[in-house]
N, C-alpha and C positions, 0 to 999 in steps of 0.2 A: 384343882378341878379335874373331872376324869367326864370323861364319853363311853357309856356303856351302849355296847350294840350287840343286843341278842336276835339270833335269828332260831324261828318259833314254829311249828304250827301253826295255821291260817287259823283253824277253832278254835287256838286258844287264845286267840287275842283279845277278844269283848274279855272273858277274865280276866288275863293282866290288865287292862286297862284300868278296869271297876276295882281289883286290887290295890293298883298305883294309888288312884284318885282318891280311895276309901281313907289309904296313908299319907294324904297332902302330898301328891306325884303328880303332878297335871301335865307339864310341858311334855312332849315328845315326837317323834317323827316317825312315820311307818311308810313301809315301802313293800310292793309286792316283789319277790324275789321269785327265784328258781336254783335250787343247787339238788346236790346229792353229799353226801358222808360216806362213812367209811364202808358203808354197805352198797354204794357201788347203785342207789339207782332202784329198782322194782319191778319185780315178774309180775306182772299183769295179765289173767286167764280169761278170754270171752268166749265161752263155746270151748271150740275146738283149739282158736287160734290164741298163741300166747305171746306176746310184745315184753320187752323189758324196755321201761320209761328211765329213760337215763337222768334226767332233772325233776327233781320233783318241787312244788308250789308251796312256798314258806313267807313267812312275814320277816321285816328285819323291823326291828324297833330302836331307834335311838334317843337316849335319855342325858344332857348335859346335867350334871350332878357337882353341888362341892364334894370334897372329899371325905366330911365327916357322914354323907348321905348312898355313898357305894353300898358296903355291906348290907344297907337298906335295903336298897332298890334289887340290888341280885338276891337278896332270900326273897323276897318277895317273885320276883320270876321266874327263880327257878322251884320253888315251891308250887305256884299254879303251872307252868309248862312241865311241869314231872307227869308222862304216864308209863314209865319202867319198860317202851318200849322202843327200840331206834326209830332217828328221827325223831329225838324230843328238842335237839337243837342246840345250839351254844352259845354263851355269854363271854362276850369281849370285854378288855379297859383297857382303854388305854388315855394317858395323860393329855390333856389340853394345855396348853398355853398360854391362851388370853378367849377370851367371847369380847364380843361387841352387840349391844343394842343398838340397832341403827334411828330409830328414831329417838331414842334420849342423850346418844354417844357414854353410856353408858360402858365399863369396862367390867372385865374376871366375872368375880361371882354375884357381884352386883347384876349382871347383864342376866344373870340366870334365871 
């Protein structure tokens, strides 16, 4: 079993979601975040006065997957969260252990 956690653009979430779902992908978690990349954050112009926004406002999405269902789920988001420009965001895996369904005591990938 793996936990993929991609962190996204905020607009393109309704698309991955209507993605996922379209390919039998339902479960997931999202969370409103704030980071910056490699580019350090954003010059911000109003008028006269210019700010650089240090954190900018992203989606994290967590998706618990068996392992024959990874390579799925990431072409799948990295396909809709692709627009060729920084800040399209990145996809994590990493391994799980065990899940538990707490109301069935359900265990692994049964619990998924």
């Amino acid at each position: 079993m793996k936990l993929i956690i991609a962190i996204v653009r905020p607009e393109k979430l309704p698309q991955i979601m209507k993605a996922l779902q379209d390919n039998g992908i339902q479960p997931l978690t999202v969370f409103e975040v704030r980071g910056r990349g490699e580019q350090g954050g954003l010059l911000l112009s109003h008028g006269p006065i210019q700010y650089h926004m240090e954190l900018l406002p992203k989606v994290r999405i967590e998706i618990a997957v068996p392992d024959n269902m990874v390579e799925k789920v990431v072409n799948i988001i990295q396909k809709v969260a692709w627009t060729g420009k920084p800040g399209d965001g990145k996809i994590f895996i990493l391994t799980l252990e065990d899940a538990i369904r707490i109301r069935t005591g359900e265990r692994g990938e049964k619990a998924l």
